[in-house]
N, CA, C and O atoms as a GROMACS GRO file, in nm:
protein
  332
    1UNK      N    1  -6.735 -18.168 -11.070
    1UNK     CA    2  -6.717 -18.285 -11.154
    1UNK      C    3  -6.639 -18.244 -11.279
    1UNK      O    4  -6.656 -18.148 -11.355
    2UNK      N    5  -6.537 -18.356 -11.280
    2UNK     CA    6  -6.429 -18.279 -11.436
    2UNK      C    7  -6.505 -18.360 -11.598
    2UNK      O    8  -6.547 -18.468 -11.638
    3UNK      N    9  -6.488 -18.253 -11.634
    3UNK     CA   10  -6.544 -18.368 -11.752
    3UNK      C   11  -6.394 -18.440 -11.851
    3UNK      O   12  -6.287 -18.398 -11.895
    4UNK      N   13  -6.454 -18.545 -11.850
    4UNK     CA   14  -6.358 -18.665 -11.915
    4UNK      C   15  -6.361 -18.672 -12.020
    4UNK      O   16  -6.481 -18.680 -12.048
    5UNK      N   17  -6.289 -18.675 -12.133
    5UNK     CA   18  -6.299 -18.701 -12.256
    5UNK      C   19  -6.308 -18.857 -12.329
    5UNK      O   20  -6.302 -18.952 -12.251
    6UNK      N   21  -6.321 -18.881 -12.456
    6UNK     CA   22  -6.307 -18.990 -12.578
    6UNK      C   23  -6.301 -18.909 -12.678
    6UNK      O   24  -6.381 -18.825 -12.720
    7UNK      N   25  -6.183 -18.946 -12.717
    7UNK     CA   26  -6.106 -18.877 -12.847
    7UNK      C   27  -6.146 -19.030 -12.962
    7UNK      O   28  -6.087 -19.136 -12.939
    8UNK      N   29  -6.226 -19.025 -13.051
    8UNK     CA   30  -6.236 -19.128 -13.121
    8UNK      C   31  -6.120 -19.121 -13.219
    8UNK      O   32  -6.030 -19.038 -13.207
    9UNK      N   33  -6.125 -19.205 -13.309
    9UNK     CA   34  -6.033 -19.247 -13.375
    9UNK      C   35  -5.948 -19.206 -13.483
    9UNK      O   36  -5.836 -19.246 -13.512
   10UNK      N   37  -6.041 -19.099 -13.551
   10UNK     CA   38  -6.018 -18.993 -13.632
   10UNK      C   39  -5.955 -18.862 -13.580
   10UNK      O   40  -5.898 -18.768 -13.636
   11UNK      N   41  -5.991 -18.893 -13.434
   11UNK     CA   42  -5.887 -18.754 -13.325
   11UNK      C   43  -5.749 -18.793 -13.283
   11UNK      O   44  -5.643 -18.740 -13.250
   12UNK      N   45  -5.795 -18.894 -13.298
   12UNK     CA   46  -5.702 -19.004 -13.218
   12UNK      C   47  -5.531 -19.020 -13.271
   12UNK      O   48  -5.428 -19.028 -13.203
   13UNK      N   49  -5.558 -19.019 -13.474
   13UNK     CA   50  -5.456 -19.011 -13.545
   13UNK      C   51  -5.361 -18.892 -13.478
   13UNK      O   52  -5.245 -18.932 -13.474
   14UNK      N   53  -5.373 -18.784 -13.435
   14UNK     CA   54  -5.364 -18.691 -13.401
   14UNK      C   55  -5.289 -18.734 -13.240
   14UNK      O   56  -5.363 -18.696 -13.149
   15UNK      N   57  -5.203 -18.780 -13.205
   15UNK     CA   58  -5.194 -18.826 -13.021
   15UNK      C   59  -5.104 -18.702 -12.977
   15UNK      O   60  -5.063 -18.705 -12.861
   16UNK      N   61  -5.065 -18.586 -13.060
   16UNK     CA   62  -5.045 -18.498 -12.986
   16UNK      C   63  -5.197 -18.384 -12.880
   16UNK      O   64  -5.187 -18.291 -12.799
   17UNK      N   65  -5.309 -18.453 -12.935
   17UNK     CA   66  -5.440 -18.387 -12.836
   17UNK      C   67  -5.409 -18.462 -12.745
   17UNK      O   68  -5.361 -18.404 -12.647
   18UNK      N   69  -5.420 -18.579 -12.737
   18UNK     CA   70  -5.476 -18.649 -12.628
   18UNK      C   71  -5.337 -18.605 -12.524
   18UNK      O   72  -5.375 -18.556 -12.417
   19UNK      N   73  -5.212 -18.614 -12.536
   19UNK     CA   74  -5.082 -18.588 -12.490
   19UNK      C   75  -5.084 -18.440 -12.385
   19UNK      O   76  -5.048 -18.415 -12.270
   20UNK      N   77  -5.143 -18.367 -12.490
   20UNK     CA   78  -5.142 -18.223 -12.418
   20UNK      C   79  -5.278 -18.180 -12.343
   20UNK      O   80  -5.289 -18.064 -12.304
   21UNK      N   81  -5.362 -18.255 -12.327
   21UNK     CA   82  -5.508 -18.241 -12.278
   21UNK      C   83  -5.454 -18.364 -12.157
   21UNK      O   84  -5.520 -18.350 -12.054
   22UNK      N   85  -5.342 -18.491 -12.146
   22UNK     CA   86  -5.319 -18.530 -12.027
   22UNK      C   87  -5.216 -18.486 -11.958
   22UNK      O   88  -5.184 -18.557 -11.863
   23UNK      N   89  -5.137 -18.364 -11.982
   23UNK     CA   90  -5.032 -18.325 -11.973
   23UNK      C   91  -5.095 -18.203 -11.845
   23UNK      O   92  -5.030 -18.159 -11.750
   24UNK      N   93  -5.243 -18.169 -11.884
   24UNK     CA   94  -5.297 -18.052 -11.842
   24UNK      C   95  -5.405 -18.090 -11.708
   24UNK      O   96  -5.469 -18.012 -11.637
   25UNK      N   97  -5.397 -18.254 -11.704
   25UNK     CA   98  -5.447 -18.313 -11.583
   25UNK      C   99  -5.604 -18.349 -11.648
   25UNK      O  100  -5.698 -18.384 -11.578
   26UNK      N  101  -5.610 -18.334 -11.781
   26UNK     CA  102  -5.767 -18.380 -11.833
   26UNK      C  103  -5.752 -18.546 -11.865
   26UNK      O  104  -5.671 -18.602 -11.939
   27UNK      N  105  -5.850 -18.598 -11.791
   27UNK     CA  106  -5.853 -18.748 -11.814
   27UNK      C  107  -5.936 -18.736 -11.976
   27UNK      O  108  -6.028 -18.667 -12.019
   28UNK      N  109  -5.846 -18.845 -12.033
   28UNK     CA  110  -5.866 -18.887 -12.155
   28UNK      C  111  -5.856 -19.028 -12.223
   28UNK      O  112  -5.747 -19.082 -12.240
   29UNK      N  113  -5.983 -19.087 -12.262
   29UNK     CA  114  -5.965 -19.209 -12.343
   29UNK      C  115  -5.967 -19.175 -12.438
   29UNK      O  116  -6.003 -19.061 -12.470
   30UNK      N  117  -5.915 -19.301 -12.546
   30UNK     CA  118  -5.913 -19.319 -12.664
   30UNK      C  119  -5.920 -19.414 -12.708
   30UNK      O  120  -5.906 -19.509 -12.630
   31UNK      N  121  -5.948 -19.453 -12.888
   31UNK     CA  122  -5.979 -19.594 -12.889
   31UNK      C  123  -5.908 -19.686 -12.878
   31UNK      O  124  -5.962 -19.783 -12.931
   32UNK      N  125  -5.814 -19.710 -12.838
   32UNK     CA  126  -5.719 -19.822 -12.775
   32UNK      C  127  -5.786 -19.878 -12.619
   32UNK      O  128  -5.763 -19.972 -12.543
   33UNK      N  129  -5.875 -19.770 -12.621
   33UNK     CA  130  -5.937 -19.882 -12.447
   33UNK      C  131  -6.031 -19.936 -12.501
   33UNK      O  132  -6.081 -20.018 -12.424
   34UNK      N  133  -6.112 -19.928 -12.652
   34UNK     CA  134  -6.225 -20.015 -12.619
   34UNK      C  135  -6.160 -20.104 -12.812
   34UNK      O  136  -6.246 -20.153 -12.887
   35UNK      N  137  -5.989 -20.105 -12.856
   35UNK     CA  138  -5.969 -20.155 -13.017
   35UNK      C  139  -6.028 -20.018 -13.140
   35UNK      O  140  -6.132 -19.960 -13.170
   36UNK      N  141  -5.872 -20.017 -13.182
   36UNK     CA  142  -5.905 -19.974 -13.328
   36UNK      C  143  -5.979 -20.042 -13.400
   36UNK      O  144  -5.958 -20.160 -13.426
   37UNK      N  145  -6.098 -19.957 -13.450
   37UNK     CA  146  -6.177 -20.031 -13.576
   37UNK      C  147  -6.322 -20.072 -13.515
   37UNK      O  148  -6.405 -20.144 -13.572
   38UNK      N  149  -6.339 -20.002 -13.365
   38UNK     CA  150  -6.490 -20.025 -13.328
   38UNK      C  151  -6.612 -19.951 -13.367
   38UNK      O  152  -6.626 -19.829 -13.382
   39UNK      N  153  -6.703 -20.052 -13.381
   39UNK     CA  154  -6.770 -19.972 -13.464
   39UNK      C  155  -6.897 -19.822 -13.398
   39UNK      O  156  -6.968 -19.844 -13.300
   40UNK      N  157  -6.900 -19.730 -13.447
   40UNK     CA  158  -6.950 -19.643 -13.380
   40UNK      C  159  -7.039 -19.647 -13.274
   40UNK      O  160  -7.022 -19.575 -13.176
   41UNK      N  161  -7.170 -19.759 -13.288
   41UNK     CA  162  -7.296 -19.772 -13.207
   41UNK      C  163  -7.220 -19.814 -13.072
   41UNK      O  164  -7.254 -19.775 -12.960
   42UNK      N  165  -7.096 -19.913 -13.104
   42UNK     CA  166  -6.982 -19.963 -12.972
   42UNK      C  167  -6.981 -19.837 -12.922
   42UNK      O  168  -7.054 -19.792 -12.834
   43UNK      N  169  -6.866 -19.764 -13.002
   43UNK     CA  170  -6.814 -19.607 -12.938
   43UNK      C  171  -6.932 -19.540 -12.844
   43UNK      O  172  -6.929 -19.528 -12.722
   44UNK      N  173  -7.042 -19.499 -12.938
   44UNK     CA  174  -7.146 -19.457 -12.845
   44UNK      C  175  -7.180 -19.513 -12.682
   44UNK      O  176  -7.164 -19.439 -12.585
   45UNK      N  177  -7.233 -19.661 -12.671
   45UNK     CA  178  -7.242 -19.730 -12.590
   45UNK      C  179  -7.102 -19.676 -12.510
   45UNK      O  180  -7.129 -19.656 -12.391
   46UNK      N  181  -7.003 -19.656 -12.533
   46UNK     CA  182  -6.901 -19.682 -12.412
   46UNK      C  183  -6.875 -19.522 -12.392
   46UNK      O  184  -6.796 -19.514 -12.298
   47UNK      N  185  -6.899 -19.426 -12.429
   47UNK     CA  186  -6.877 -19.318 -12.382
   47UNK      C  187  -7.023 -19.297 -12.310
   47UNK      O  188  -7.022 -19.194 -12.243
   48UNK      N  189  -7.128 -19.354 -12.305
   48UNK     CA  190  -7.265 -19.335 -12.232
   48UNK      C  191  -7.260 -19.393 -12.105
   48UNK      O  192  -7.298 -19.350 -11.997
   49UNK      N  193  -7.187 -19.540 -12.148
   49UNK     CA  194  -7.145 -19.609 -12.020
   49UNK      C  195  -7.038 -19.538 -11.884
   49UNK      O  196  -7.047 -19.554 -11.762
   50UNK      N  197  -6.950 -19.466 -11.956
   50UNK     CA  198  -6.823 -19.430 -11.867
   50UNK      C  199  -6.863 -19.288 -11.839
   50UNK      O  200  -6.810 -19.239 -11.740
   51UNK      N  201  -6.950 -19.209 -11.910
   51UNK     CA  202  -6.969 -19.065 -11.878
   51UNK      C  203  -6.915 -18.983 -11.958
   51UNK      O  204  -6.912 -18.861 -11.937
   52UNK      N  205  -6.853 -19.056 -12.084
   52UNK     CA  206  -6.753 -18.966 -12.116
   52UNK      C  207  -6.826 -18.851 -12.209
   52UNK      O  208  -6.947 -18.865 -12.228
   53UNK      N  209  -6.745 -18.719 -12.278
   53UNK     CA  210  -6.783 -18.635 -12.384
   53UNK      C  211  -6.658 -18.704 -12.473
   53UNK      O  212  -6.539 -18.732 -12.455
   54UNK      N  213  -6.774 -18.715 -12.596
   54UNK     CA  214  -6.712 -18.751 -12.732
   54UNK      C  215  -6.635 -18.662 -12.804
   54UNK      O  216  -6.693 -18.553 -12.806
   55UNK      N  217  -6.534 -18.659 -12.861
   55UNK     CA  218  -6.433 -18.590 -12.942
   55UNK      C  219  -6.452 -18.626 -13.108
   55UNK      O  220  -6.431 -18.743 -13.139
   56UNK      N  221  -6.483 -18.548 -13.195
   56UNK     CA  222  -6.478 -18.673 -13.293
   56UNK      C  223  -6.517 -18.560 -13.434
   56UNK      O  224  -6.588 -18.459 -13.432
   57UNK      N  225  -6.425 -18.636 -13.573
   57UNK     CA  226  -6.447 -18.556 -13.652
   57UNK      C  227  -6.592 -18.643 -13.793
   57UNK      O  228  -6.633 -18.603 -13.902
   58UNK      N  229  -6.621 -18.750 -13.722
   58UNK     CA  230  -6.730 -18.815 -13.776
   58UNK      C  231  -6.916 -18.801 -13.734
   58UNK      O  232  -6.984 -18.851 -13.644
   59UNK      N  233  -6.948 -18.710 -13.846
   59UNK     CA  234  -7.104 -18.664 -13.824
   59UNK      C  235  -7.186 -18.738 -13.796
   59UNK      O  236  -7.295 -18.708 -13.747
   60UNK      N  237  -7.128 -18.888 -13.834
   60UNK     CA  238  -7.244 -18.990 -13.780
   60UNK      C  239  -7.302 -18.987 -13.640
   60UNK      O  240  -7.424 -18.989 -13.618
   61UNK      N  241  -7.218 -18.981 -13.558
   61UNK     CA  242  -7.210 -18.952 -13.399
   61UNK      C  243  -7.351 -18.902 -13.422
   61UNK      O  244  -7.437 -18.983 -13.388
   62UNK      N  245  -7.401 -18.770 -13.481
   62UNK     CA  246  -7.529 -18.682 -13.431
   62UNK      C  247  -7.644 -18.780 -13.456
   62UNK      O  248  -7.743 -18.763 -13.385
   63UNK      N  249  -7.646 -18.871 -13.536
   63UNK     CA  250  -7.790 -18.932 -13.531
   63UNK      C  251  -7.767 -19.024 -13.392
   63UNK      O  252  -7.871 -19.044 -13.330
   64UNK      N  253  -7.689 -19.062 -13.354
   64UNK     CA  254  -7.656 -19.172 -13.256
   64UNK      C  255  -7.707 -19.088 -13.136
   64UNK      O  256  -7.775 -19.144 -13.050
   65UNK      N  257  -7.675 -18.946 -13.125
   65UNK     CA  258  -7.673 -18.866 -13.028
   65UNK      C  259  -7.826 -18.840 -12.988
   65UNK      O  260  -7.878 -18.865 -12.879
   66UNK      N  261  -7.877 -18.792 -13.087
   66UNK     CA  262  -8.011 -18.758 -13.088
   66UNK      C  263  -8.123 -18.847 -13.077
   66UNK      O  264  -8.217 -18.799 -13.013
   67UNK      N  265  -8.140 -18.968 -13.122
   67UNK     CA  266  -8.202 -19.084 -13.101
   67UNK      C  267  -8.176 -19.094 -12.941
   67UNK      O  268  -8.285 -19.123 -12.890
   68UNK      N  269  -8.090 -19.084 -12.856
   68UNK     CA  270  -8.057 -19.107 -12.735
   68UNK      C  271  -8.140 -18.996 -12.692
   68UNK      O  272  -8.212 -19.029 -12.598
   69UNK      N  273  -8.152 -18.893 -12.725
   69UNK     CA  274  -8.188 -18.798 -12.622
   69UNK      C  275  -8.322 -18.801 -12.653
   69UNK      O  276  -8.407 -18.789 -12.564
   70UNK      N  277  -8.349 -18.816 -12.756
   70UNK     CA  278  -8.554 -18.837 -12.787
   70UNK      C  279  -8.572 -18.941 -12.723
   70UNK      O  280  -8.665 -18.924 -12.644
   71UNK      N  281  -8.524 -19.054 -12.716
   71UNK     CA  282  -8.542 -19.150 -12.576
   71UNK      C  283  -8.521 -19.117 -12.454
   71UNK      O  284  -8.474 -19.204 -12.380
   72UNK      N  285  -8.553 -18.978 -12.397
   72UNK     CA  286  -8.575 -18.961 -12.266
   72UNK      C  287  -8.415 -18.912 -12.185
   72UNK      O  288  -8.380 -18.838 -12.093
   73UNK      N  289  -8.355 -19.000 -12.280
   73UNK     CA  290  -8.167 -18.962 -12.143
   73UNK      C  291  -8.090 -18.899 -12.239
   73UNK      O  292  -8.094 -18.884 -12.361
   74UNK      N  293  -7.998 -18.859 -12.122
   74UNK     CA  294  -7.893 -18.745 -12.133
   74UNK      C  295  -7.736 -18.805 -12.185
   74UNK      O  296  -7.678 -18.902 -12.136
   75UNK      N  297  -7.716 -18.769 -12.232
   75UNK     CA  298  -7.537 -18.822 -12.223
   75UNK      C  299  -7.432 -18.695 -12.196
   75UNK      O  300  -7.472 -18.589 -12.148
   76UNK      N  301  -7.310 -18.717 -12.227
   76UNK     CA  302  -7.208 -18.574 -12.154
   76UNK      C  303  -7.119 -18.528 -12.258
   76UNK      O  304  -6.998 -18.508 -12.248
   77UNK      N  305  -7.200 -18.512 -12.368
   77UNK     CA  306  -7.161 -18.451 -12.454
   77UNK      C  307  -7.111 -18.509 -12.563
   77UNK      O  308  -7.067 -18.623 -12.578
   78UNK      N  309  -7.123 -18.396 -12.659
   78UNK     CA  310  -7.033 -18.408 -12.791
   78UNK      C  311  -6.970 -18.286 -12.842
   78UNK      O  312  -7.031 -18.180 -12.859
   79UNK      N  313  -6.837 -18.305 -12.867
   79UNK     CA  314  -6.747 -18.229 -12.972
   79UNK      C  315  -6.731 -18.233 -13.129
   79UNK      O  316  -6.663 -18.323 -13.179
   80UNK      N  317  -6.777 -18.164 -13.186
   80UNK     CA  318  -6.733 -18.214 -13.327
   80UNK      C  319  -6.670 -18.154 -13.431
   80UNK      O  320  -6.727 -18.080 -13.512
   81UNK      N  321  -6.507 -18.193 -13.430
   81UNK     CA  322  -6.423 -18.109 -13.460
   81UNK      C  323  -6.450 -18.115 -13.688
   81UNK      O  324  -6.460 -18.214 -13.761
   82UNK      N  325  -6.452 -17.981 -13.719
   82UNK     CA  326  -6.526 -17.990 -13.832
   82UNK      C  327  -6.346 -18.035 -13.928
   82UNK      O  328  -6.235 -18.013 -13.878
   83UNK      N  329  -6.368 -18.088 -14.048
   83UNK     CA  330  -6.240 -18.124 -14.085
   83UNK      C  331  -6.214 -18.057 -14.226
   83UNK      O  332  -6.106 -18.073 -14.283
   0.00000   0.00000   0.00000
């Protein structure tokens, strides 16, 4: 199983990652599949939904993360690129 990425929005400014991570055959979303300007608990929800591992230079992500996993389930990761 490959793991898939979500480059949020703050990675996102950045479209030479996403370019060279699809260049290399790594499937990659970003926030243009779910609108610039969604709000994180969204983001969360849709990378839980699709499977994805999160990319992201916003710390908020970890409470979102952790609340999920003290509720019993798993999600497929997080990256958190420090800035």
């Amino acid at each position: 199983m490959a793991i898939k990425f979500f480059l949020d929005e703050c990675v996102t400014k950045s479209s030479t990652i996403a370019e060279q991570l699809t260049q290399k055959g790594v499937s990659v979303h970003t926030i243009t599949s779910i609108g610039q300007g969604t709000k994180d608990p969204n983001v969360f929800h849709y990378v839980i939904n699709y499977r994805l591992t999160l990319v992201t230079m916003d710390d908020d992500f970890f409470d979102l993360f952790q609340e999920h996993l003290n509720s019993g389930q798993h999600h497929y990761g997080l990256v958190f690129i420090e800035q």
